[in-house]
Kinemage of the C-alpha trace (Angstrom):
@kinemage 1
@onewidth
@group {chain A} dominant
@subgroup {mainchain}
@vectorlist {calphas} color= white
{ca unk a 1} P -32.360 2.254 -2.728
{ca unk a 2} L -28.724 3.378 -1.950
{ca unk a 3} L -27.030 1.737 1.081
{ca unk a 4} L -24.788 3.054 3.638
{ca unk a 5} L -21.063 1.974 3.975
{ca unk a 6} L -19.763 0.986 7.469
{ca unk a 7} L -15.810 0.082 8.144
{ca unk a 8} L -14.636 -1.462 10.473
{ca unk a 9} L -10.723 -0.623 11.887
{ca unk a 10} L -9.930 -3.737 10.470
{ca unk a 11} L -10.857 -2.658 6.390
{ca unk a 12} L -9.719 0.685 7.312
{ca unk a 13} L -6.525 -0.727 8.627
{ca unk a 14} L -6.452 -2.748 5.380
{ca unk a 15} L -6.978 -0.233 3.047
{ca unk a 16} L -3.861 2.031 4.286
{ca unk a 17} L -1.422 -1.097 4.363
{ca unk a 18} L -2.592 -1.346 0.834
{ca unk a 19} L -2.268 2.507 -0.078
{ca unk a 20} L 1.052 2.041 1.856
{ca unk a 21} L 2.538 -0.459 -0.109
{ca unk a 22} L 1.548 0.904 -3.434
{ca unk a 23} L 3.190 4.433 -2.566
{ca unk a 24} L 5.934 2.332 -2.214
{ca unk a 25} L 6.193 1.918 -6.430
{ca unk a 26} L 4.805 4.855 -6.890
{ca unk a 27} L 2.865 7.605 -5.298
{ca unk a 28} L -0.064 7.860 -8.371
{ca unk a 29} L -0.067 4.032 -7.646
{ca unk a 30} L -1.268 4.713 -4.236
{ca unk a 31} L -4.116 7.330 -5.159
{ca unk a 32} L -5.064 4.961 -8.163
{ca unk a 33} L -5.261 1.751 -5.380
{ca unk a 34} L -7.492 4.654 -3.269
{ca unk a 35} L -9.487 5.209 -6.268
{ca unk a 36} L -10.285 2.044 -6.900
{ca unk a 37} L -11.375 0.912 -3.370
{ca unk a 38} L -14.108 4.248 -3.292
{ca unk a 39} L -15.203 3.324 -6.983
{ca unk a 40} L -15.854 -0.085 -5.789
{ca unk a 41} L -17.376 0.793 -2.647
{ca unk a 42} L -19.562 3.254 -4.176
{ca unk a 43} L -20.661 0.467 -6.242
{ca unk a 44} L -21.717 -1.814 -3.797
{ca unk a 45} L -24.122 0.991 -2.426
{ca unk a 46} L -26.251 0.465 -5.497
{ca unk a 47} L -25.408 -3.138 -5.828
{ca unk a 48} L -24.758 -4.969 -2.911
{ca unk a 49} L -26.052 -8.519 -3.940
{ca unk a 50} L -23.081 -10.346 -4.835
{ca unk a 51} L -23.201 -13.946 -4.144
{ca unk a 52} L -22.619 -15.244 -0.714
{ca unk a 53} L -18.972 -16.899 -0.426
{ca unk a 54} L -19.120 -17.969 3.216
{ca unk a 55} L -21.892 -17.435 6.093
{ca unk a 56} L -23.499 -14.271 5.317
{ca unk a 57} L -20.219 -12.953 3.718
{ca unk a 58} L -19.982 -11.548 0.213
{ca unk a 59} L -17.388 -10.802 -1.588
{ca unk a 60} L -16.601 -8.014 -4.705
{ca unk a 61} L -13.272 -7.670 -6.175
{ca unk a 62} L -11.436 -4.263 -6.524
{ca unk a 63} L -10.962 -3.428 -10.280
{ca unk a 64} L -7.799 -3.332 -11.839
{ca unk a 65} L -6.143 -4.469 -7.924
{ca unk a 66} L -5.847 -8.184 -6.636
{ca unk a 67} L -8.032 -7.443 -3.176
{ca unk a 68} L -11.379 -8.107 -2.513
{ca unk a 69} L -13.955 -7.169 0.014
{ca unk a 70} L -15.495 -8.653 2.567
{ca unk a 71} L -18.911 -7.312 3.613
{ca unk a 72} L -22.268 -8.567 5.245
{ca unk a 73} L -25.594 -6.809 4.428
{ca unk a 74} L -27.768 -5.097 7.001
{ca unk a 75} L -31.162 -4.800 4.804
{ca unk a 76} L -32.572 -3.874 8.109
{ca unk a 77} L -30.451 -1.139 8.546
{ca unk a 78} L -29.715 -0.170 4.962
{ca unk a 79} L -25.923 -0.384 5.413
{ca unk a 80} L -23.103 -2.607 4.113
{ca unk a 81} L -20.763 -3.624 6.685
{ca unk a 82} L -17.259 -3.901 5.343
{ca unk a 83} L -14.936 -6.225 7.341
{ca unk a 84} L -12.054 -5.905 5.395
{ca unk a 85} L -10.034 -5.200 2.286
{ca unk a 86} L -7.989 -8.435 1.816
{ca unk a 87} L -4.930 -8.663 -0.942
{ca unk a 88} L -6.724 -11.789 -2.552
{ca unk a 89} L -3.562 -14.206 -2.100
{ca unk a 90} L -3.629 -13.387 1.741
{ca unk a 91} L -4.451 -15.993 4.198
{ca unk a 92} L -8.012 -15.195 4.644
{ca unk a 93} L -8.051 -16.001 8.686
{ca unk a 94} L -8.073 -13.462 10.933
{ca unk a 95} L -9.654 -11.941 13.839
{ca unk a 96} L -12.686 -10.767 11.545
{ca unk a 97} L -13.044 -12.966 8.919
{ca unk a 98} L -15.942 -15.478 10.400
{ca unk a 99} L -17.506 -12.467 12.539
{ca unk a 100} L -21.520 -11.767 11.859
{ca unk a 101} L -22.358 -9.558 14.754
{ca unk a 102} L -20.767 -6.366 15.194
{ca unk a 103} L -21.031 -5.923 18.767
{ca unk a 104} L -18.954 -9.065 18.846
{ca unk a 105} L -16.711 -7.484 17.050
{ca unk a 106} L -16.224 -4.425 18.764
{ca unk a 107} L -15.919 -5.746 21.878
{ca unk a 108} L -13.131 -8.079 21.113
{ca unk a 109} L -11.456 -5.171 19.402
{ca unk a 110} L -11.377 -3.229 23.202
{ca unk a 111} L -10.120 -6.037 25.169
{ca unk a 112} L -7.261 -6.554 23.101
């Protein structure tokens, strides 16, 4: 059974401050980085079991790149919800990093 991928602004966010910095060496770095972060998610829809690290939070690293993701799975649902795409030395608290309900989630993200 193939799951479905959800991101949250935060990943997304993420994900472009990574692509960002990496155009920054070199524009194929950037598209490789990209790469990378779909291969990995694309993954995780067949084989989203990793152990848990924290709470319901799993983790899977990003080949070849030093970030890892953060996701929860929704076996009711059938979807993966990514919280973010961390650069693995990062300090790993932030506004999403202990959050288990999305609806939490999102409505903290429209207050702000």
């Amino acid at each position: 059974m193939s799951f479905k991928i959800l991101l949250f602004p935060d990943a997304i966010m993420d994900i472009q401050e990574g692509i960002d910095y990496y155009k920054l060496v070199s524009n194929e770095l950037g598209k490789k980085f990209l790469f990378q972060v779909n291969n990995t998610l694309e993954e995780l829809k067949e084989f989203p079991f990793y152990e848990l690290r924290y709470d319901n939070v799993r983790m899977r690293k990003v080949k070849v790149f030093p970030y890892v993701i953060h996701f929860v799975v929704n076996e009711e649902k059938n979807i993966i919800e990514i919280y973010g795409v961390r650069f693995a030395l990062k300090n790993p608290e932030s506004s999403w990093f202990f959050k288990e309900d999305p609806e939490l989630y999102e409505s903290e993200r429209t207050e702000n």
